[in-house]
Each structure stands twice: as structure tokens, then as C-alpha cells.
C-alpha positions in Angstrom: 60.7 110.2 153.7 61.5 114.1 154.0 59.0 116.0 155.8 57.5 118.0 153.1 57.1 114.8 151.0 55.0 113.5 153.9 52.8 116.6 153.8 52.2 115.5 150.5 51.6 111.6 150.8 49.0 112.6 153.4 47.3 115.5 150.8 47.0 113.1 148.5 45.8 110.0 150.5 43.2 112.3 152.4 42.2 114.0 148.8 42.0 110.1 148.0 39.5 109.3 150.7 37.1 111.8 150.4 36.1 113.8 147.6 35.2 116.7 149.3 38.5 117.5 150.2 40.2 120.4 148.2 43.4 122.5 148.0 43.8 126.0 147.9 46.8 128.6 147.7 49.1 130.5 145.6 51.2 128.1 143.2 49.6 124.6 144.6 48.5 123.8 141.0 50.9 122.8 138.4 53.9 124.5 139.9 53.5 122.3 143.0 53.9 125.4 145.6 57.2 127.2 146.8 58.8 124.0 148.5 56.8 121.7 146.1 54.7 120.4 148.9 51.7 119.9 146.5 53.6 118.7 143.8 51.4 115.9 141.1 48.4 116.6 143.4 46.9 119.1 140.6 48.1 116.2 137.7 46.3 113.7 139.5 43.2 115.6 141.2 42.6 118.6 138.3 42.2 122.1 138.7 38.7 122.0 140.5 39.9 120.2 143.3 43.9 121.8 143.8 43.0 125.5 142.8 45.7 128.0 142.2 44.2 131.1 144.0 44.6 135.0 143.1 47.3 136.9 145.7 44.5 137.5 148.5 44.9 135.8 151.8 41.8 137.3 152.8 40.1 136.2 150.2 41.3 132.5 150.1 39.9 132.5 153.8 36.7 134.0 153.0 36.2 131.1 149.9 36.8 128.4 151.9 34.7 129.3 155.0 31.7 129.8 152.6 33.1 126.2 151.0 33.0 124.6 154.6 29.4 125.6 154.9 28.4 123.8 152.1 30.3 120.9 152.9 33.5 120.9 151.4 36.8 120.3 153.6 39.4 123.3 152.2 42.7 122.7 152.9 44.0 126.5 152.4 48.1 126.8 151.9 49.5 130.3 153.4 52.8 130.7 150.8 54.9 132.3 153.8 54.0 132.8 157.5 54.1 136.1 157.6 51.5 136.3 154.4 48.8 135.2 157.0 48.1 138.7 158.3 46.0 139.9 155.5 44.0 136.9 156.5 44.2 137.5 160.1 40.8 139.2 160.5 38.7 136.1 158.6 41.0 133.9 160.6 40.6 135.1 163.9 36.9 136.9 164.2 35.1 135.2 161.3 36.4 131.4 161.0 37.0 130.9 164.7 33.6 131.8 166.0 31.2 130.2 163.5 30.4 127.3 165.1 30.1 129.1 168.7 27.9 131.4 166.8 25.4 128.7 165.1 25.8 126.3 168.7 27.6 124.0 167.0 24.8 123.2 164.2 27.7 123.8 161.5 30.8 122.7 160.7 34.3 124.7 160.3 36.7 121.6 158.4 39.2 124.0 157.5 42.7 123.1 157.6 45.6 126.2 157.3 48.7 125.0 156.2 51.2 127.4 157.4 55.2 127.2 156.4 56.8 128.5 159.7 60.3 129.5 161.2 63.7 130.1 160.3 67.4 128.2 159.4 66.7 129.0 155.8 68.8 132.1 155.1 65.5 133.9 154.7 64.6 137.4 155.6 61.3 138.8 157.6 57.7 138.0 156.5 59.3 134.6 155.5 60.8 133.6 158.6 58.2 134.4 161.0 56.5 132.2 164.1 53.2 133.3 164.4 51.6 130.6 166.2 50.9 132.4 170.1 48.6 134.6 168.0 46.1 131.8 166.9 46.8 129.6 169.9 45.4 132.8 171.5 42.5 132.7 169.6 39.4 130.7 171.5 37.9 128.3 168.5 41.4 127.0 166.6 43.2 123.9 166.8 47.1 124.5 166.5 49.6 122.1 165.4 53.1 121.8 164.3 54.9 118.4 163.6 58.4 117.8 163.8 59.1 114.8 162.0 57.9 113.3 158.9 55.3 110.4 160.7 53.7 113.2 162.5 53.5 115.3 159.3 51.9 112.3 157.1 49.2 111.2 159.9 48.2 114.9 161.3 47.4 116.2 158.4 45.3 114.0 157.7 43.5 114.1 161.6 43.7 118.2 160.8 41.9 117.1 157.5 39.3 115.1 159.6 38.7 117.8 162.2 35.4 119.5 162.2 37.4 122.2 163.7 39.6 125.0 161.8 43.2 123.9 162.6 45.9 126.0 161.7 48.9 124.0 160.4 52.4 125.0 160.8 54.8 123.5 159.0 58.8 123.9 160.0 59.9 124.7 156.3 63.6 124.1 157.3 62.8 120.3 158.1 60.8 120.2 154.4 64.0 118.5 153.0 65.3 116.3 156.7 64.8 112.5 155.8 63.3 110.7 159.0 60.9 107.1 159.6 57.7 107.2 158.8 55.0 104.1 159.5 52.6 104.7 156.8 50.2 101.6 158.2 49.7 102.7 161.6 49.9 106.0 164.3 50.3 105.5 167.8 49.4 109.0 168.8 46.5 111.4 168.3 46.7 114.7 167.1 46.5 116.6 170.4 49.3 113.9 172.0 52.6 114.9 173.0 55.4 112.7 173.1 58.7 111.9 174.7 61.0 112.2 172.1 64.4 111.3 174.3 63.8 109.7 177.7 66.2 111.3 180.9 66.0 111.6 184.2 67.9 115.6 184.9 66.1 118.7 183.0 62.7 118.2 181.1 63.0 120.3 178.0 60.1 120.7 175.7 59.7 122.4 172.3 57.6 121.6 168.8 58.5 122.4 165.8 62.1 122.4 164.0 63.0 122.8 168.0 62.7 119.6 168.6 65.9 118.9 166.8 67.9 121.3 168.3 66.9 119.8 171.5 67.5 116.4 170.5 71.2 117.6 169.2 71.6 119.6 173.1 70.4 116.1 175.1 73.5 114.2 173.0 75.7 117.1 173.7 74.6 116.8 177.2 74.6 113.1 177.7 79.0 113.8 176.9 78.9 115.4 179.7 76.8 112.9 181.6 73.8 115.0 182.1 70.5 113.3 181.1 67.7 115.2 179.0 64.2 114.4 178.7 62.8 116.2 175.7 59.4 116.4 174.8 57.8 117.2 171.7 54.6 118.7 172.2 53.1 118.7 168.4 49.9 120.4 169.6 50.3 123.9 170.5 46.3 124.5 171.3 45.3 122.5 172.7 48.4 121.4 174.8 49.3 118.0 176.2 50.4 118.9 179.8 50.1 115.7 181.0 53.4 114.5 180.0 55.2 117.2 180.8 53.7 117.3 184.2 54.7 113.7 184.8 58.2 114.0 183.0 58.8 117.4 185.7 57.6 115.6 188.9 60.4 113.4 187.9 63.0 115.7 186.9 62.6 118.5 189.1 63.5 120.7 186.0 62.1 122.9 182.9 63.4 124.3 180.1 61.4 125.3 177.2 62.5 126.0 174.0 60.6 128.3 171.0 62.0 130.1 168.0 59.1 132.8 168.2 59.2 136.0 170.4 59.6 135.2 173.8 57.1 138.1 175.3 53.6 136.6 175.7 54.1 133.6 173.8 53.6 129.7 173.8 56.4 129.0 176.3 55.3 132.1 178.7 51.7 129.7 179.1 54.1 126.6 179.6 56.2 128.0 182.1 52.9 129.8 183.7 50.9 126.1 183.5 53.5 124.2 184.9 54.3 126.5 187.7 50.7 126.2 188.9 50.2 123.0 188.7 53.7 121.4 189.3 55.0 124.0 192.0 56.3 121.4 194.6 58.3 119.6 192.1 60.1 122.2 190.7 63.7 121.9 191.7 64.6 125.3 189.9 62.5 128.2 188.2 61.2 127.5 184.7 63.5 129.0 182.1 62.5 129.9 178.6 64.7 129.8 175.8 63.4 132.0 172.9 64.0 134.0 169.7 64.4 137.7 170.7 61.7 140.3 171.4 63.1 141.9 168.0 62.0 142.3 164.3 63.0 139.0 162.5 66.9 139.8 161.4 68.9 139.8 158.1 69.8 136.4 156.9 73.7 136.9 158.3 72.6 137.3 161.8 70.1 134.6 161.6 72.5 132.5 163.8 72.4 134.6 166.9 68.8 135.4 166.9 67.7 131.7 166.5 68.0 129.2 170.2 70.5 126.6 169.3 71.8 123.8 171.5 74.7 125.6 172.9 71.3 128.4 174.2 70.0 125.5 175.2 72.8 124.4 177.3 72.7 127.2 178.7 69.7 127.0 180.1 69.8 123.7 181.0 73.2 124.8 183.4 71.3 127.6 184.7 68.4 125.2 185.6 71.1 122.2 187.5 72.7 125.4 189.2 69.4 125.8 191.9 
């Protein structure tokens, strides 16, 4: 099943479940959204439960935090990743701090689904990775799957969280076929996983990265180096446990983001695992990132985006120590 169809299956069978579960965005209704993520949800669920919203990020916030306080579970679609920033202020000093501001005594079940990243051809504002901003943010969950079974069953954990979880969703994997077990998950939604077991470099991403690392560790293996790559699917909280084991064993780091690579998600990883992995390390940490730059014209896309051959890179740089 392509990832965005996932998205969908798990829309639908959490809008199924509970009736308190609604949709909100810019062209979720009949048109089905951009990338038709939400396609036949507004056919089958009405226009009072998928609701096509006026152009106001702000706004859309603002509805559904006074929705979550009555109950509801608003599942708020961001049209572009860089569209969240007029939205920025409810996300990050209203939605984040209610229930730290009531003790707890009320509920945030807020779910942000948030298209994300590059490889489409695309130009700034809809190419951006915003995530180290809300991962920043004390009071939001942050997630971003990779593959189509992690797509289908974490939105629907994001649905069930209590929490405000911001969803990011790599838009340039929407179409990329891959397995899904609709009957049973294996791993909860703040799990990472090892995506590729090897015994030379650990290298961890999340995201459409994870491909691009997958594609490196075959390139490697040709030329019989082994990579461990690690997905990490929850970017706040993150798994480190994994990655801690998988580095004791390897000696070896690399981590992989398409996002800025000044104060960012990997600058924490690299940071984290230093401290708490410093005897193992064979080599420094290396970070592989997009560059500290506006997000470029489509033609250059190429070079600004980490692909294997970056990754490679690294992974030489790391093996020479």
C-alpha cells in the first residue's frame, strides 16, 4: 500500500472507531487534500466530521484546541510544512502548555498532520523540515514514519494520544508502495527500530531518510562494509535505547536529516550519544544534513538534499578514525 493511502486507511478506521474523531484542513473535504490523503473520508463521514477549513492556520489551531476541551479528537491537516508558521504561536505557547497549565485535569487529543521534506521538485515553504522547532517545544509529541505500516498504525496511536502530537508526513514517500500488516503492530509509537541489521557504522535517520540510508547500506555492503540503520520514527520523545545498543556494538555514528543542520534533531543525537555512549565511540559522531541555507530552487534540489553518495561519505570519514 503507498504511504499516503495508509494515512488514509488509518483516518478512516480511527474516524470508524470513535465518533469523536474529526478532520480539519484546507481541501480535506470533497477534493480529498493536495496529495489526496483524505480522499472518500468526506463521502463517507459528511461535512461535519471532515471540515474544509477557511485559509487560517491560526485559526484551524485555535478551533480545534477549544474542540479538544469539549471532548472531540481534531485531527488538523497543515496543507504544506512551511504553512505551519502562522500557526506557530497556538502551536507552541497555547496547545503545548494546556495541560501543564490545568495539572493535567484536561486533555489536549490533537493530532497535526504535517506534509514534510523535499525530492518533489518543489520550491521553499513547500519543502521545508520544521520538526527541531516542535521537538523543542516541552508538551508535543513528534513523529514521522517512514514506511506505510508505520504510517497506517501511528496515526492511529497519534489519534489515541491525550497528548498534541505533531505528525509529519514525508510527502515524497506519499506514492512508494511498501508492506503493511493491517491485523497487528509490533512496535509502539515512541519505538525505534532497526531497519537493516550490520555490524560497521550505526546510521540513523526518520523520515524519507530512511530510504536513502537503506539505498547507502546496499551500496556499502558492495564494498563489504556493513550498515546498521536505524529508523527512529519518534523524534520527541526519542528512542535512544537502540541506538545506544546498536553503537556499543559498532563503535560508529552517522546521522542522517534533510532539515538544517544548525541546532537541530541530529545536533541532540550526536550530543545524547556522546554523553552517554563516550567509551564506545570508535570515531566522532558525524552529522549529515541539508545546508544551513534557505530551501533552494527545484534545479539545485539535488545538491542541497543528503543522498547516499553524502552518506557514504560520512560513513568513510567515520571507518577512517
Amino acid at each position: 500500500m503507498p504511504l499516503g493511502k495508509a494515512i488514509n486507511k488509518g483516518l478512516h478506521d480511527a474516524m470508524a472507531n470513535d465518533p469523536k474523531v474529526l478532520l480539519m484542513g484546507e481541501d480535506i473535504g470533497p477534493l480529498g487534500g493536495v496529495y489526496r490523503v483524505t480522499e472518500g473520508l468526506h463521502a463517507e463521514f459528511g461535512p461535519q466530521r471532515v471540515l474544509d477549513t477557511p485559509l487560517a492556520e491560526s485559526g484551524i489551531l485555535g478551533t480545534a484546541i477549544g474542540l479538544a476541551m469539549r471532548g472531540y479528537r481534531p485531527v488538523c491537516e497543515i496543507q504544506f510544512d512551511g504553512f505551519i508558521f502562522p500557526a506557530f504561536d497556538q502551536i507552541t505557547t497555547q496547545l503545548s502548555r494546556m495541560r501543564n497549565r490545568h495539572e493535567g485535569s484536561i486533555t489536549m487529543p490533537i493530532v497535526i498532520r504535517v506534509p514534510y521534506g523535499g525530492h518533489i521538485g518543489s520550491i521553499e515553504h513547500h519543502s521545508e523540515s520544521p520538526e527541531a522547532y516542535f521537538a523543542h517545544t516541552p508538551g508535543l509529541r513528534v513523529v514521522s514514519p517512514s514506511n506505510s505500516h508505520d504510517a497506517y498504525w501511528m496515526m492511529q496511536e497519534a489519534i489515541a494520544s491525550d497528548d498534541p502530537v505533531l505528525f509529519f508526513e514525508p510527502k515524497s514517500r506519499y506514492f512508494v508502495k511498501s508492506e503493511i500488516n493491517l491485523a497487528e503492530n509490533a512496535s509502539p509509537l515512541h519505538s525505534a527500530r532497526i531497519a537493516r541489521v550490520g555490524t560497521d557504522v550505526t546510521v540513523v535517520a526518520y523520515g524519507a531518510m530512511v530510504s536513502t540510508l537503506l539505498h547507502a547500506a546496499d551500496l556499502a555492503a558492495e564494498e563489504g562494509k556493513s550498515l546498521e540503520v536505524i529508523d527512529l520514527r519518534s523524534i520527541s520523545p526519542i528512542d535512544y535505547e537502540p541506538v545506544l545498543e546498536s553503537v556499543r556494538k559498532t563503535g560508529r555514528l552517522v546521522v542522517v536529516q534533510e532539515a538544517y543542520g544548525n541546532v537541530s534533531v541530529g545536533s541532540e543525537i550526536a550530543a545524547t550519544i556522546a554523553e552517554r555512549a563516550f567509551y564506545s565511540l570508535e570515531a566522532p559522531v558525524i552529522r549529515v544534513s541539508g545546508f544551513d541555507t534557505p530551501y533552494p530552487p527545484s534545479k539545485v534540489e539535488a545538491m542541497y538534499l543528503p543522498d547516499a553518495d553524502r552518506v557514504l561519505e560520512a560513513v568513510d570519514r567515520s571507518l577512517s578514525y
